[in-house]
The first five atom37 places (N, CA, C, CB, O) and aatype in JSON, in Angstrom:
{
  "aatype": [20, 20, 20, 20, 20, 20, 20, 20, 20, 20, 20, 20, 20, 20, 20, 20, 20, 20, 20, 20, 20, 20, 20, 20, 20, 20, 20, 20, 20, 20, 20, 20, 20, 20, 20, 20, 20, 20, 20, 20, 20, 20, 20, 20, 20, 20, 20, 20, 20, 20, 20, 20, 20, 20, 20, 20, 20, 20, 20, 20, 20, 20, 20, 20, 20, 20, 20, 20, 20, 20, 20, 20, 20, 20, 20, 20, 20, 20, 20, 20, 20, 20, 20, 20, 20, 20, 20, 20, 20, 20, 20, 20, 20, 20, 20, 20, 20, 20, 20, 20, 20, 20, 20, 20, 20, 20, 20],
  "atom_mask": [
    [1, 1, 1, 1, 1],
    [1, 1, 1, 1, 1],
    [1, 1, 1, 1, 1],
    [1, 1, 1, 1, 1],
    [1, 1, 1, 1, 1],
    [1, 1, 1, 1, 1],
    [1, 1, 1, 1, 1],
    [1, 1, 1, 1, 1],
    [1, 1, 1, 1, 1],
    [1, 1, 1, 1, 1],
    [1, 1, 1, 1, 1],
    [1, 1, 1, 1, 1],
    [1, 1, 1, 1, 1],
    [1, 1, 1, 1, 1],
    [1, 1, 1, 1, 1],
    [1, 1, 1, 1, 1],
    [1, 1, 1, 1, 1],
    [1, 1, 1, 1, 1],
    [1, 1, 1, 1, 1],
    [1, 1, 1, 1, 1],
    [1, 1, 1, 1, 1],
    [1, 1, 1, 1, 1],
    [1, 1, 1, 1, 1],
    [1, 1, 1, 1, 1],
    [1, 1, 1, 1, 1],
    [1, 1, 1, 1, 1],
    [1, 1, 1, 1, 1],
    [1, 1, 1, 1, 1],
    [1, 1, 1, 1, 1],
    [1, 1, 1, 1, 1],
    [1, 1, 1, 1, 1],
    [1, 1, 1, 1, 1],
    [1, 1, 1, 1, 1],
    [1, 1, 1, 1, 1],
    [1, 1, 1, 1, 1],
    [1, 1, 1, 1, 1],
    [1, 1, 1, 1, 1],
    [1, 1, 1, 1, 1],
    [1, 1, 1, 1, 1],
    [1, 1, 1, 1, 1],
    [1, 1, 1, 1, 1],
    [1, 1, 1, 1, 1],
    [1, 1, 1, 1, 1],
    [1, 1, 1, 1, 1],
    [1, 1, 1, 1, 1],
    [1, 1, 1, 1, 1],
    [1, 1, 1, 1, 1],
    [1, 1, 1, 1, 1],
    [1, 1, 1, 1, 1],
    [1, 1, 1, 1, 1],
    [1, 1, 1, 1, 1],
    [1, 1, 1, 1, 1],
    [1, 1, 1, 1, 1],
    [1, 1, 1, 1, 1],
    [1, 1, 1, 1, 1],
    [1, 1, 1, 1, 1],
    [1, 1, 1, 1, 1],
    [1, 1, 1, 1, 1],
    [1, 1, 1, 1, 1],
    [1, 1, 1, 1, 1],
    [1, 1, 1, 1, 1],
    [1, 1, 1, 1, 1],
    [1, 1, 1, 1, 1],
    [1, 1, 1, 1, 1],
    [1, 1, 1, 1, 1],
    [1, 1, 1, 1, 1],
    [1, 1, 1, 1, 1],
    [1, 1, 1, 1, 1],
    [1, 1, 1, 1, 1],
    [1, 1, 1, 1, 1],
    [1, 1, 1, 1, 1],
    [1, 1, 1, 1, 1],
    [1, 1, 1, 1, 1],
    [1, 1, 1, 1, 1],
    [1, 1, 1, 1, 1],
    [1, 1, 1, 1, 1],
    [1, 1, 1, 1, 1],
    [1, 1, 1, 1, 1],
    [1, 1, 1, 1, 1],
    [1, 1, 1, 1, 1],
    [1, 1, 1, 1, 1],
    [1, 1, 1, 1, 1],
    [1, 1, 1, 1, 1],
    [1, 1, 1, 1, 1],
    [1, 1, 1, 1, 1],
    [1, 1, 1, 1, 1],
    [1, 1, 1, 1, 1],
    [1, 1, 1, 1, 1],
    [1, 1, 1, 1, 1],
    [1, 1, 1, 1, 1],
    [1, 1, 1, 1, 1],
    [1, 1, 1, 1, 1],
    [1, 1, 1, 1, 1],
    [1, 1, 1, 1, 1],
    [1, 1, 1, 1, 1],
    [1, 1, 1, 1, 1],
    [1, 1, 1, 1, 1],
    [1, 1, 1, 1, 1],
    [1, 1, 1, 1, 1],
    [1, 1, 1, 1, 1],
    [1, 1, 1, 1, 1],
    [1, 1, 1, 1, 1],
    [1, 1, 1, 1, 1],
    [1, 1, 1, 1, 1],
    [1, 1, 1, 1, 1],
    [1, 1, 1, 1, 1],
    [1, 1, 1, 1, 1]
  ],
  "atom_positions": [
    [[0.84, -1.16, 0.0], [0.0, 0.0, 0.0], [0.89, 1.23, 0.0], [-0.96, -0.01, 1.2], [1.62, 1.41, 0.97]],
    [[0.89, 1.85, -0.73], [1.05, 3.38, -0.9], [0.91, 4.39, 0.51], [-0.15, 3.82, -1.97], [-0.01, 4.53, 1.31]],
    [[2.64, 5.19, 0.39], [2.06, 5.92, 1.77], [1.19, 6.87, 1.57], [3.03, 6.59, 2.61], [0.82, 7.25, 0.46]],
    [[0.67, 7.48, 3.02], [-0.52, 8.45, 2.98], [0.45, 9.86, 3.32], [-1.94, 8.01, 4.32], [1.3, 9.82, 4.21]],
    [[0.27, 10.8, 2.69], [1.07, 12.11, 3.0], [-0.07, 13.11, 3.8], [1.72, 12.9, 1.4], [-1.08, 13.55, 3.24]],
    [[0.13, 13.28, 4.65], [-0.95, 14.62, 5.2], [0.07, 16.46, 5.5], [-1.76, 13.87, 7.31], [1.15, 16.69, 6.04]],
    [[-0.76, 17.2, 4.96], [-0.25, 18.41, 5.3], [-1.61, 18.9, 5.77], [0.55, 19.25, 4.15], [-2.61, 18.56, 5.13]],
    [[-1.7, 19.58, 6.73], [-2.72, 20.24, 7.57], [-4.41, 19.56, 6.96], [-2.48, 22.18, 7.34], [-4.8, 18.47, 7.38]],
    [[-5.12, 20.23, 6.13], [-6.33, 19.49, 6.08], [-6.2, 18.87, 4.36], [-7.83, 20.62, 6.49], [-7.09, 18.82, 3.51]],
    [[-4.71, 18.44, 4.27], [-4.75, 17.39, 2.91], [-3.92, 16.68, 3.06], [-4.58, 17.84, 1.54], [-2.82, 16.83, 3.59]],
    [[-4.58, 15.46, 2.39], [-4.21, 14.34, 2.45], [-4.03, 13.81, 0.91], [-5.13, 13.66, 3.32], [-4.96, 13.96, 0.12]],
    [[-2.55, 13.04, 0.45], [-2.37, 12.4, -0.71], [-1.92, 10.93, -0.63], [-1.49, 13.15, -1.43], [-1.03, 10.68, 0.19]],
    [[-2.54, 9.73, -1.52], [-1.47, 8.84, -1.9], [-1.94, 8.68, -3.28], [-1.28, 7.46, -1.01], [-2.93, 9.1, -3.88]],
    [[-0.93, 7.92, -3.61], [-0.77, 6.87, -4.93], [-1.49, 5.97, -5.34], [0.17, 6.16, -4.94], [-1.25, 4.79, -5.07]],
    [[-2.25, 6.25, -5.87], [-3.15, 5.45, -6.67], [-2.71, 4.23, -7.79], [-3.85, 6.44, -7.36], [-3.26, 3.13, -7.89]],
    [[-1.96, 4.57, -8.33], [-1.38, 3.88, -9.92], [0.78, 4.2, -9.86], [-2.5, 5.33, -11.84], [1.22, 5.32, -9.61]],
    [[1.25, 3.6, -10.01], [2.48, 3.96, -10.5], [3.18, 3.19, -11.23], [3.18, 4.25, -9.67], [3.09, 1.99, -10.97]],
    [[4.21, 3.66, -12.52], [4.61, 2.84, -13.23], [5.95, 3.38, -13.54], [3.74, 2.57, -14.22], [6.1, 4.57, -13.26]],
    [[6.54, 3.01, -13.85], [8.02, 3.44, -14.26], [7.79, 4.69, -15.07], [8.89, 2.25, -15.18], [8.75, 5.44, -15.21]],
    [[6.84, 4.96, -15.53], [6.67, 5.91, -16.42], [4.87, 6.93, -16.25], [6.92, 4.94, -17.92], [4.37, 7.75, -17.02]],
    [[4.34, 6.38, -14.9], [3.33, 7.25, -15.04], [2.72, 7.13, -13.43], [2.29, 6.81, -16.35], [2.7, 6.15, -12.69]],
    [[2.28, 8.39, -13.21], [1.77, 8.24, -11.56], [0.29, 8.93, -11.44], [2.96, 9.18, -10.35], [-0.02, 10.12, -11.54]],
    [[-0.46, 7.83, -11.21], [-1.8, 8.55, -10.62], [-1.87, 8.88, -9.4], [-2.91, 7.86, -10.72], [-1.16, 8.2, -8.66]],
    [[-2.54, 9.77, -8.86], [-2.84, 10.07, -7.49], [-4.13, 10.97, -6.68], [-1.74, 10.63, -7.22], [-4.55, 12.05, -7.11]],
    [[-4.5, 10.47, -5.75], [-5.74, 11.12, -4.78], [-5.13, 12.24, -3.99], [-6.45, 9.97, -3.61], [-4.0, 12.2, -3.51]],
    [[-5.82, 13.05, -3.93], [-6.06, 14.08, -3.12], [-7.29, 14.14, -2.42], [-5.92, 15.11, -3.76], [-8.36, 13.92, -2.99]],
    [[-7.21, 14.45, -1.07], [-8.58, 14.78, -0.15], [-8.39, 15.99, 0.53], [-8.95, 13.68, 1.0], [-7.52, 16.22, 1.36]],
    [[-9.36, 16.84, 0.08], [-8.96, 18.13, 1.17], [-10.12, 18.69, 1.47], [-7.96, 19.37, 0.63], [-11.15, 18.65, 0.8]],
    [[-9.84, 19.53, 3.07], [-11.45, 19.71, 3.52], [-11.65, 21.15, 2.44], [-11.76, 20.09, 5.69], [-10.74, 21.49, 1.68]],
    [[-12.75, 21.79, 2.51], [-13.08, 23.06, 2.22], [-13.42, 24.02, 2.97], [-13.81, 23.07, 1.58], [-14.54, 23.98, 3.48]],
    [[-12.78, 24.85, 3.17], [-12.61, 25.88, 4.42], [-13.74, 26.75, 4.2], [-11.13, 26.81, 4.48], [-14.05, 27.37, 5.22]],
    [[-14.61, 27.04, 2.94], [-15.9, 27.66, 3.1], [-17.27, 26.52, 3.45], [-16.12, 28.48, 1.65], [-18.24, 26.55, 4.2]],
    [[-16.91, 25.92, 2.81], [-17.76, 24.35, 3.18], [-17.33, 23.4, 3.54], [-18.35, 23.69, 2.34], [-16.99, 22.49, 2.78]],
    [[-17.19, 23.36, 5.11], [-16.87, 22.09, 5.92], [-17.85, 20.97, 5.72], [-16.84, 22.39, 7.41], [-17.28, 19.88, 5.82]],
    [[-19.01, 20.89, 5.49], [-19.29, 19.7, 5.19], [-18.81, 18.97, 3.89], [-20.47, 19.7, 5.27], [-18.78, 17.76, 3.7]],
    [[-18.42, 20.09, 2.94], [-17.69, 19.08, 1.96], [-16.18, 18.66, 1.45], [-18.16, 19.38, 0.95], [-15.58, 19.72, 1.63]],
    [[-15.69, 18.18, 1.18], [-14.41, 17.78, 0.78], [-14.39, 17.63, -0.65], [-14.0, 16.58, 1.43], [-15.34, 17.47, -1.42]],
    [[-13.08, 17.73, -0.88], [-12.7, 17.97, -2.41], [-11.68, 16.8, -2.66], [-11.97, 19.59, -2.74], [-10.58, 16.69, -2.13]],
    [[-12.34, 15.88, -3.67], [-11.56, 14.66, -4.31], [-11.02, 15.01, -5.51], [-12.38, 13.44, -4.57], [-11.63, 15.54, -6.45]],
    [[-9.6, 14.63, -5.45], [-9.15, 15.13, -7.19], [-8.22, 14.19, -7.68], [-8.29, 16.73, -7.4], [-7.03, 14.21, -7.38]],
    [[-8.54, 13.69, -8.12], [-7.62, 12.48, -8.83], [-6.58, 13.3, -9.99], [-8.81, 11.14, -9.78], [-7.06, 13.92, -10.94]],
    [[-5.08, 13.19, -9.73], [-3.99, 13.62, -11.02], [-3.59, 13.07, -11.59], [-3.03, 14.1, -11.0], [-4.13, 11.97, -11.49]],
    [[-2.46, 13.06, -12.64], [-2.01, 12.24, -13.61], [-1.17, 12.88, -13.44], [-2.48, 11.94, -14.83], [-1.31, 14.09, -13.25]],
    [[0.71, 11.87, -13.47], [1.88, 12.42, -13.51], [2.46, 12.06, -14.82], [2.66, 12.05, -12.39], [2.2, 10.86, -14.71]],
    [[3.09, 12.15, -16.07], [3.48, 11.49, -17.17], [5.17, 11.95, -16.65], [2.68, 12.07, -18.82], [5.58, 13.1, -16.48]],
    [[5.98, 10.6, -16.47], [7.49, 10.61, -15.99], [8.33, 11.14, -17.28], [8.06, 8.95, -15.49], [9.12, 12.09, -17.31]],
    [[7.99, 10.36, -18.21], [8.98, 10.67, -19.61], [8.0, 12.02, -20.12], [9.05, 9.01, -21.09], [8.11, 11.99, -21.35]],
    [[7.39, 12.82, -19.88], [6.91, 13.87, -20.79], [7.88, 15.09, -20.55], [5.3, 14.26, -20.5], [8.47, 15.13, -19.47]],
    [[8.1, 16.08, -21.47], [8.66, 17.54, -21.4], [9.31, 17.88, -20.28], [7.7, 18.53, -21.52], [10.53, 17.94, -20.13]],
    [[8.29, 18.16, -19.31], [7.89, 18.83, -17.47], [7.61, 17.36, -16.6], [5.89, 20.12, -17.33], [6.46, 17.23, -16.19]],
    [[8.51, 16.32, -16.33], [8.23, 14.97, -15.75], [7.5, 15.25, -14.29], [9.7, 14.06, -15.6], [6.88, 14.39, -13.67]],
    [[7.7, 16.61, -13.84], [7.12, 17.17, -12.57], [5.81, 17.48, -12.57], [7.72, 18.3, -12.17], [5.16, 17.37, -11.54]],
    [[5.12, 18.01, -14.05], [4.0, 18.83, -14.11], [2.9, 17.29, -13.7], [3.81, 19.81, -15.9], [3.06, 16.18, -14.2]],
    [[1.59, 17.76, -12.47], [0.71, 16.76, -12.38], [-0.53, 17.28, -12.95], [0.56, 16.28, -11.04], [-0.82, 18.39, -12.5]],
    [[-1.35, 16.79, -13.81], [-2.42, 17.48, -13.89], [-3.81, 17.23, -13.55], [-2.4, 17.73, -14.82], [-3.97, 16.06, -13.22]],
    [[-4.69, 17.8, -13.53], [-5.9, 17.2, -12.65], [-6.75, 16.22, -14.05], [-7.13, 18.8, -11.79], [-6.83, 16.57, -15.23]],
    [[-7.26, 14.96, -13.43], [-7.82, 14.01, -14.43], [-9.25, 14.38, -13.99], [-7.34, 12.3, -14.33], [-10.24, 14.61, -14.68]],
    [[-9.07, 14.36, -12.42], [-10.51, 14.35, -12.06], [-11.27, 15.3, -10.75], [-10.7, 12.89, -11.75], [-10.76, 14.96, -9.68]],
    [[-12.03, 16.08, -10.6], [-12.22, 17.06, -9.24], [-13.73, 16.91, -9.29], [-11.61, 18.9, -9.33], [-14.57, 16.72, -10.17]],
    [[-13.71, 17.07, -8.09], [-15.69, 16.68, -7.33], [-15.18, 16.86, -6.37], [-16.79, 15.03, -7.33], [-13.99, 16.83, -6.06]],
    [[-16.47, 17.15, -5.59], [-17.0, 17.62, -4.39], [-17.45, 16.4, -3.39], [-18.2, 18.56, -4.75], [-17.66, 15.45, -4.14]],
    [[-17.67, 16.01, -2.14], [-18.3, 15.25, -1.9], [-18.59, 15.31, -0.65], [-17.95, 14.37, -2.29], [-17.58, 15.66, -0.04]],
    [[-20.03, 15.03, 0.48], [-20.04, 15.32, 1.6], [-19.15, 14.3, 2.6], [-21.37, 15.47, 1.84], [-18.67, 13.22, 2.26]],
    [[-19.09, 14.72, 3.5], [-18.0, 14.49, 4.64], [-18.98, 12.78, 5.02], [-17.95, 16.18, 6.31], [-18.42, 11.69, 5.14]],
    [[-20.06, 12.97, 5.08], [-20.42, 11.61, 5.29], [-20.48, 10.59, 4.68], [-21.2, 11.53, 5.57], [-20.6, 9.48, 5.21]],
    [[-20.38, 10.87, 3.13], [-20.34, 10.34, 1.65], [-18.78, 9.36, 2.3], [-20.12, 11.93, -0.01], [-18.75, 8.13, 2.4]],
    [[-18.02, 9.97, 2.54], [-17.07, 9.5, 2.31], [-16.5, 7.91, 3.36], [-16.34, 10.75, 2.33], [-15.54, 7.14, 3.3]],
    [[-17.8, 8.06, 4.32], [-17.82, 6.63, 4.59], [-18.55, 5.84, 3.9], [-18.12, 6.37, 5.71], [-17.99, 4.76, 3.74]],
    [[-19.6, 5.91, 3.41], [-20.02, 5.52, 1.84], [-19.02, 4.68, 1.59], [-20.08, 6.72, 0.66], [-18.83, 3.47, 1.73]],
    [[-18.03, 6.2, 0.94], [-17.16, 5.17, -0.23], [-16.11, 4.27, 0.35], [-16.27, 6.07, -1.37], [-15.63, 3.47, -0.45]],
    [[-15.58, 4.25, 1.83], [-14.92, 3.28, 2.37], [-16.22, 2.07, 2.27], [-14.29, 3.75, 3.93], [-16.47, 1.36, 1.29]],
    [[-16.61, 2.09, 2.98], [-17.85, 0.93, 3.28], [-17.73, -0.19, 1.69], [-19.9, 2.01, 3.4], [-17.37, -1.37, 1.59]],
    [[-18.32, 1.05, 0.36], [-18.31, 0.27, -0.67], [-16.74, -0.18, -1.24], [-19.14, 1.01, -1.66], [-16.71, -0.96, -2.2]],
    [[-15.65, 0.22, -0.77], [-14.19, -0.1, -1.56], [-13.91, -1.58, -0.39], [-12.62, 1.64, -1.43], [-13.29, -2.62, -0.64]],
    [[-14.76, -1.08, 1.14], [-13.92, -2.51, 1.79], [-14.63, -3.88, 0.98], [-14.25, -2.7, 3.86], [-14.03, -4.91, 0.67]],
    [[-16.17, -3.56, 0.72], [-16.78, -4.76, 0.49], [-16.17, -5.36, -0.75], [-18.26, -4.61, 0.4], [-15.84, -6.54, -0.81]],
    [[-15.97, -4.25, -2.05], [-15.2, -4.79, -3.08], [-13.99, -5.31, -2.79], [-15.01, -3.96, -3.97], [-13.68, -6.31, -3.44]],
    [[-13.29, -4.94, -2.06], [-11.76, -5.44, -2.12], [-12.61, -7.11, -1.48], [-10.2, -4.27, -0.76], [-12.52, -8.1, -2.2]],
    [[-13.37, -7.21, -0.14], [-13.4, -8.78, 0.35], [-13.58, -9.32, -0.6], [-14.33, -9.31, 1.29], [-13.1, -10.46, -0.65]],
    [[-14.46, -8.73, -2.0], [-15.31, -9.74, -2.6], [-14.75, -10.15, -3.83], [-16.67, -9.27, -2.81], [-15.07, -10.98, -4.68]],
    [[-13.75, -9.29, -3.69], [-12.91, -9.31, -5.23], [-11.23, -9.77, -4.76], [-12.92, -7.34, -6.14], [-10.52, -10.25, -5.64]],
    [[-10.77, -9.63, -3.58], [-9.53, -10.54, -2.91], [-9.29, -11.72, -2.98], [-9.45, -10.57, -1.76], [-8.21, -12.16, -2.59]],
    [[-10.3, -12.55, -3.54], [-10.35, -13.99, -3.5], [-9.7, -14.3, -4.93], [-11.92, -14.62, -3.25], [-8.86, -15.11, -5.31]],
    [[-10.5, -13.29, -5.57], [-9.6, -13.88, -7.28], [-8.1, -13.73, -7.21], [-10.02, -12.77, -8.88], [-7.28, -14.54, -7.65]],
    [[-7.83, -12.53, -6.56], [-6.75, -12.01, -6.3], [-5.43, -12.9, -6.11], [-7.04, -11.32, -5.3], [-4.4, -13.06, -6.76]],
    [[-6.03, -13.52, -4.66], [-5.52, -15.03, -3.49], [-4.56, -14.17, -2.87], [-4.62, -16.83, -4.25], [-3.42, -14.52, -2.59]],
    [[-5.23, -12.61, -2.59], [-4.35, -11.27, -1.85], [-5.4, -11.55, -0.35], [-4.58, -9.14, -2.91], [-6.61, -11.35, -0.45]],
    [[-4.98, -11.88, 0.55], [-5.63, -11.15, 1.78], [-6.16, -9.88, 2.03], [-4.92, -11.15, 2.6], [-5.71, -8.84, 1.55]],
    [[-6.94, -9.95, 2.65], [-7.89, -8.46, 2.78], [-6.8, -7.53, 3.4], [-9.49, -8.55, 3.98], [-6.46, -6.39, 3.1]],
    [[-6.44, -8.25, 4.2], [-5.64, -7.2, 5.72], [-4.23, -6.7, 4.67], [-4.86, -8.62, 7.78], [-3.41, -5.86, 5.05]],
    [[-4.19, -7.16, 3.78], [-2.77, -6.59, 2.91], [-3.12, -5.52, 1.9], [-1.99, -7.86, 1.95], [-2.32, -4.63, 1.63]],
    [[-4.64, -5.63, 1.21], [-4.82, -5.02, 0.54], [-5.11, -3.43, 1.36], [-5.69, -5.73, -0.22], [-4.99, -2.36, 0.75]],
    [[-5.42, -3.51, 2.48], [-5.18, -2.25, 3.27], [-6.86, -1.86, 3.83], [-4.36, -0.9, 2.12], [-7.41, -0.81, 4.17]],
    [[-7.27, -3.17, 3.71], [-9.09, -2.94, 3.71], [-9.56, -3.27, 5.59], [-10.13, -4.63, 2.27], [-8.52, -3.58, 6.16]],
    [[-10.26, -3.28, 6.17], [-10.74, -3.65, 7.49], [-11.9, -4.64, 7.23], [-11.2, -2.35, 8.35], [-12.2, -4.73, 6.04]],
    [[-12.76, -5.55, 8.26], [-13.73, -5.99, 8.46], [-14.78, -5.02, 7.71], [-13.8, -6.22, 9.79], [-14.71, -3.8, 7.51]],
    [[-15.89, -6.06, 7.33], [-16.95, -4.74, 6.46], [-17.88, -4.96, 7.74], [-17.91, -5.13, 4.43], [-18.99, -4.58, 7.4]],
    [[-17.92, -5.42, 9.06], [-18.73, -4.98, 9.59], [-18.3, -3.58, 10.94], [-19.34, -6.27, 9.94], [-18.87, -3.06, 11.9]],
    [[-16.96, -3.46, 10.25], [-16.44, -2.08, 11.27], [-16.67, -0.71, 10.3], [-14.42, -2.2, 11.77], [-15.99, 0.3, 10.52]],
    [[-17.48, -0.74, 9.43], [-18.32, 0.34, 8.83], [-19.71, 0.41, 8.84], [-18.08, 0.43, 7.64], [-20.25, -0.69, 9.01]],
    [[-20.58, 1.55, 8.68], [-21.99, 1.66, 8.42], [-22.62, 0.57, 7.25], [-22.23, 3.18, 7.97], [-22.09, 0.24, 6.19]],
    [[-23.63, 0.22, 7.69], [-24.63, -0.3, 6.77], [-24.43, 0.17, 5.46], [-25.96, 0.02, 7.17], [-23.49, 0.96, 5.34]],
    [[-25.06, -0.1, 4.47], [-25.37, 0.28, 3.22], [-26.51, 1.02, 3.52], [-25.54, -0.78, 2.24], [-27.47, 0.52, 4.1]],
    [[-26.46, 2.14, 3.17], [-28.08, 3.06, 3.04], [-28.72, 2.56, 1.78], [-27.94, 5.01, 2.82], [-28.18, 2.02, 0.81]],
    [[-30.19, 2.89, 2.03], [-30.99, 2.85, 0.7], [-31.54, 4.04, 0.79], [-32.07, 1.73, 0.46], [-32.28, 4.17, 1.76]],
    [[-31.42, 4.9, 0.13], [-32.04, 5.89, 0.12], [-33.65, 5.9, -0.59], [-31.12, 6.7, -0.4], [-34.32, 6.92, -0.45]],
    [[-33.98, 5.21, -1.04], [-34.89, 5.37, -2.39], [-36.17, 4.61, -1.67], [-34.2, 4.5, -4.07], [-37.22, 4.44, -2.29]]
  ]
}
């Protein structure tokens, strides 16, 4: 697993890396809107021009509670999808899916 970098209310790791290309997450709160946080997925290209320049692939918004949501739904995929793998859960960096919230239904 990829380390986690935090500077005051942001947080980065590594998503993708290759000898030649680096994806990566960003989480940061929003200082006019604390309930929401800002997800931005970048793209690094190693061999291009500027091997430094990252650029944004992807930016959204999302509420602060959303974001156990999306743990909840990444632990259940990783259990359910670890098996093809023959990766252990506890390596892939995932917890028990019953040490998160339920699934909501909203509808």
């Amino acid at each position: 697993m990829s380390e986690v970098i935090s500077t005051g209310n942001k947080f980065d790791c590594v998503l993708a890396a290759s000898g030649s290309y680096v994806e990566s997450l960003e989480l940061k709160t929003i200082d006019a809107e604390p309930q929401l946080v800002e997800f931005v997925i970048r793209t690094q290209w190693l061999a291009a021009k500027n091997p430094d320049e990252k650029r944004v692939k992807s930016r959204t918004c999302i509420e602060r509670t959303r974001l156990f949501d999306l743990q909840s739904v990444i632990s259940r995929f990783l259990a359910t999808s670890t098996s093809a793998l023959s990766l252990p859960v506890h390596e892939a960096g995932s917890h028990h899916a019953d040490q998160f919230p339920r699934e909501r239904n909203d509808h």
